[in-house]
N, C-alpha and C positions, 0 to 999 in steps of 0.2 A: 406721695404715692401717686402712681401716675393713672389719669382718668380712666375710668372703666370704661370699653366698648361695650357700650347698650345698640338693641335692634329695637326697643318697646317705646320710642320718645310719641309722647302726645301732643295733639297740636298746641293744649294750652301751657304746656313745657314751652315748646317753641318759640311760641309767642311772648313767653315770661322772657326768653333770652331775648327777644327782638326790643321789647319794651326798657332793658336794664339802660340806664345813664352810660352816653357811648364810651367816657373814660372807664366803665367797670368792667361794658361788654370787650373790650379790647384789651384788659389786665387778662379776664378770666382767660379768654380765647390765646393771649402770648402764653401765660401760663401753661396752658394742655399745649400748644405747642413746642414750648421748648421739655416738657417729657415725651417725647416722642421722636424729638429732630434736632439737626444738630442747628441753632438758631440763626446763623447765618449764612445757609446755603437755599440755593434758589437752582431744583431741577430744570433743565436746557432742553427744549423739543424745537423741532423744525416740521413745520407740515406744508407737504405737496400735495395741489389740488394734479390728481391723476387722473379724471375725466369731468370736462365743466360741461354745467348748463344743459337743458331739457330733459332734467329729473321730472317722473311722471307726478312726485307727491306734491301737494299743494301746500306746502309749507309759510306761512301769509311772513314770514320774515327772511324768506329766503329770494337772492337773485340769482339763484339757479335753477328754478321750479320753470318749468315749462308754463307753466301758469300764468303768469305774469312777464311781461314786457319791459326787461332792466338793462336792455342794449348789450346783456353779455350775449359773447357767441358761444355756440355752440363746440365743442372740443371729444373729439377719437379719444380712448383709451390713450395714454403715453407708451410709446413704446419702451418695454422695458431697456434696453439701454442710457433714452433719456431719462429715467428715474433712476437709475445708479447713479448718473454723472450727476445729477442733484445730490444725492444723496453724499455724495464723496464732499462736494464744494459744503456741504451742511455738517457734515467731519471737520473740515478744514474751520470749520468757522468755531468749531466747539459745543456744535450741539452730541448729544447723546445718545439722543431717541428721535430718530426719521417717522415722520405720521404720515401715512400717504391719505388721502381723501375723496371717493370718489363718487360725483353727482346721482344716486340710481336710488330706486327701490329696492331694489335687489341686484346684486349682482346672478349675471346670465352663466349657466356651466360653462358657454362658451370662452367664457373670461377667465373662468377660474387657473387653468394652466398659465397662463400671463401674470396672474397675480400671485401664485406661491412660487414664479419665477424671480418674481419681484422680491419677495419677502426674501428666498434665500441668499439674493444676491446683496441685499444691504444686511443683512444678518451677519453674512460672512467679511462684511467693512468693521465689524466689531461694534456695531452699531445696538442698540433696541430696535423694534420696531412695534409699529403700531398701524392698524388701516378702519377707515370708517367707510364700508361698502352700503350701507342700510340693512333692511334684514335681511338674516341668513339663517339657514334651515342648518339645522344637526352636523351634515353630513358635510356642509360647506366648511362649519364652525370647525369640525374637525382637521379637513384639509389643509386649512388654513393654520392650527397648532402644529400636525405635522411638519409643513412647511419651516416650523421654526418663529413664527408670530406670538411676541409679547403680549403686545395690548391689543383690544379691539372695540371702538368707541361706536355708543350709541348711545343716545343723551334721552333723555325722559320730557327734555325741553321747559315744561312747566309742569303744575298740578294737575291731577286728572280731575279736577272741578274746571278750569279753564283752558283743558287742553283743546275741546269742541271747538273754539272761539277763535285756535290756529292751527289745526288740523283737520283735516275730513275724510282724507285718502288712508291713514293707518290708523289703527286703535291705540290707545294707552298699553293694553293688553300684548297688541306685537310687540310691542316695545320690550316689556318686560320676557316676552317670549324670547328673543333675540339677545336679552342679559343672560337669560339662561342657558342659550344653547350655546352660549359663548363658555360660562362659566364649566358646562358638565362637560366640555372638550379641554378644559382645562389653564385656559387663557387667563390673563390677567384683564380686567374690565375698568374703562376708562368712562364715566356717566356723568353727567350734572345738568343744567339747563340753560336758560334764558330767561336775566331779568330786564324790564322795560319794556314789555308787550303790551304795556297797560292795564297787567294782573293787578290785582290787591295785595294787599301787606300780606294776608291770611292766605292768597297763593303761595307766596313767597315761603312763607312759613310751609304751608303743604308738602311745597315740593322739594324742600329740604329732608321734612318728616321721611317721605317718600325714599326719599337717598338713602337717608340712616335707618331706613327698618328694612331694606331692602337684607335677605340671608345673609350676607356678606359684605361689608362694606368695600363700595368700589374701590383699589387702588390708587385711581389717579380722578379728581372729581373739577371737570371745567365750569367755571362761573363765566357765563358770557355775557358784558353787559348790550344790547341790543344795538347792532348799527343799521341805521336806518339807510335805506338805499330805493332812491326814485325807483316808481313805478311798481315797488310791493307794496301792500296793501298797508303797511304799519311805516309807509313814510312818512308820514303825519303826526306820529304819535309823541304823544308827553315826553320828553326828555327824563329821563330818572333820577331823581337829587343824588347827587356822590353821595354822604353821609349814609342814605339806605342800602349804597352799593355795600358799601363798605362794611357795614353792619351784618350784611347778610354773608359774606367771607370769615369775619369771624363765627357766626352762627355756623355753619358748615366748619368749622376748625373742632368745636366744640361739640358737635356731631359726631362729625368722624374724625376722631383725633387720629390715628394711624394712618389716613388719606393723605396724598397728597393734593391739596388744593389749588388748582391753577387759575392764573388772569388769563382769557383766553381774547377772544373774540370782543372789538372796543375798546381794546387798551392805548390804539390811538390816539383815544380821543380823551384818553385822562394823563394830566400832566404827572412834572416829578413826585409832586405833594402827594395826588391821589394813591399813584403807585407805592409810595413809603406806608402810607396807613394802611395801605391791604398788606403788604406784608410783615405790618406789625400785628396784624389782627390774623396772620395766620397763613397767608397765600405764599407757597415757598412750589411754587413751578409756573416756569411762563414760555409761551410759545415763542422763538426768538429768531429773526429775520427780516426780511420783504414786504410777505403776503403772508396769510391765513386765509388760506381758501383765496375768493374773490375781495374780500375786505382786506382793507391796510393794518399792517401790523407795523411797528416804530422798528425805524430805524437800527440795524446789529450796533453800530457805531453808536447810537442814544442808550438802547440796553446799555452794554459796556462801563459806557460814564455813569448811569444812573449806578450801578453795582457800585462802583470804584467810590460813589458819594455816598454812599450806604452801609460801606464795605462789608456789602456780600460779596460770595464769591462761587463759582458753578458747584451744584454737588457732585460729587464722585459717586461712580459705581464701583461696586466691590471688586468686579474683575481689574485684571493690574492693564490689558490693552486699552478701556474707555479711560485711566488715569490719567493718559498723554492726551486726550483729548479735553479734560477737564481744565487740565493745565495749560494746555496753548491757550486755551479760554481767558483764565485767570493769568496769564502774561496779556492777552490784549490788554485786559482791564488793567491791571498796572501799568504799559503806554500810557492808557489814560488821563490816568492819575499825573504819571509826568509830565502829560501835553500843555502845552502855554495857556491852550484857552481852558485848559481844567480848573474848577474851585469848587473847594470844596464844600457838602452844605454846610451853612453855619445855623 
């Protein structure tokens, strides 16, 4: 019988899942996963940063906050035709769903005509879309469904017991304002956080809590593990043991079993091995490319092989145009597999 969506998990729920022997928490977490997904498919997003650097909010792990001094420069809006012609090579490559991302508190009215420019132009690629602007009031939220906009990412970042610690310019409260006026204009909503800020395990657990009781659980839920980047404030900070990473991907599986759980932000920095245990524990969406934002994402050619040793293979969308795109996907991945220097894991 396949897991019940709950909204009522307590922390010391949470914590009883955090605490179970990692071989059990990662039986139960495959378990509710594969009732809910077909087990070996892993959803394909591409995300463009659409305006970098000298965001007003003070984000202490961000190197695009105005705030701090991380040698990125400054970047215009992109014009819309340069975000199609992305958007097209991120088609071609097999992705599904185009995220576009842009550096602000808010996006300005002035902008908005440029950005549901944007949305219908990669809409009409056959594409998903998705755009994380920061908050937006009602009226923006709506524009922007109009426009044809799938998702629209705003992340909760950590607990609101340690959110004070890396934020000061928004409240926990926006945050969740800006879930909602996403969700009452009728959009699909993409939320999760940031582990390795040097929260507690009982953050961790929080801010999970937070995700799954939230009215509806997000559809697409990012686990980002912290990349550290000179000159913000959290460049110093403790490295996070993979094992907790990972434990907390399944905890979010078993949360929100209907979610899709993605490895988002730091996948870098975790090798073949790390990435098989998250998505045995449950992670079946990953951002796949270049860049994420300003931080390095692996390799399309490392994705690829890693699927082909794993054999996963992209998911499909139910429409029959994103099918061709699924598939050129899964024909890279079989190159792959044939190429000389392919082996497979043993």
């Amino acid at each position: 019988m396949p897991a019940a969506i709950r909204h009522d998990w307590s922390l010391a729920e949470v914590n009883a899942l955090f605490a179970l022997p990692f071989n059990d928490l990662l039986f139960q977490a495959q378990t509710v996963h594969r009732q809910h997904f077909t087990p070996n498919e892993v959803q394909v997003s591409t995300l463009l940063s659409i305006k970098t650097g000298a965001c007003a909010e003070d984000c202490k792990y961000c190197p695009q906050s105005g705030h701090y001094n991380t040698g990125l420069e400054r970047e215009r809006l992109l014009e819309v035709e340069k975000v199609l012609r992305q958007a097209q090579a991120a088609k071609e490559k097999g992705a599904t769903r185009f995220c576009m991302g842009a550096a602000w508190s808010n996006p300005k009215q002035r902008d908005m005509p440029y950005l549901i420019e944007m949305v219908r132009g990669v809409k009409a690629m056959g594409l998903e879309t998705c755009m994380t602007l920061g908050m937006i009031d009602p009226e923006q939220a709506q524009s922007l469904a109009s426009a044809g906009l799938d998702y629209y990412n705003h992340n909760l970042d950590t607990s609101p017991e340690f959110y004070g610690e890396i934020i000061t310019t928004r409240t926990y409260q926006d945050r969740l304002d800006t879930l909602q006026h996403v969700r009452d204009a009728g959009m699909k909503v993409c939320c999760g956080g940031i582990l390795g800020m040097g929260e507690s395990a009982n953050d961790r657990s929080a801010l999970l809590m937070q995700l799954a009781n939230l009215p509806e659980h997000p559809e697409s839920v990012p686990i980002n593990m912290l990349v550290k980047v000179q000159g913000t404030p959290l460049e110093n900070v403790d490295d996070m043991d993979a094992f907790d990473f990972i434990r907390a991907i399944a905890v979010a599986r078993i949360l929100m079993p209907a979610s899709h759980v993605r490895l988002s932000a730091g996948r870098s920095r975790m090798n073949e091995q790390m990435q098989a245990l998250c998505f045995m524990a449950g992670a079946n969406s990953i951002f796949y490319g270049d860049k994420l934002l300003t931080t390095d994402n692996p390799e399309a050619d490392a994705d690829m092989q890693l699927f082909a040793k794993l054999g996963i293979r992209p998911e499909q969308r139910q429409d029959v145009s994103d099918e061709a795109h699924a598939l050129a996907l899964a024909d890279a991945i079989k190159e792959q597999q044939q190429a000389p220097l392919y082996h497979a894991a043993g």
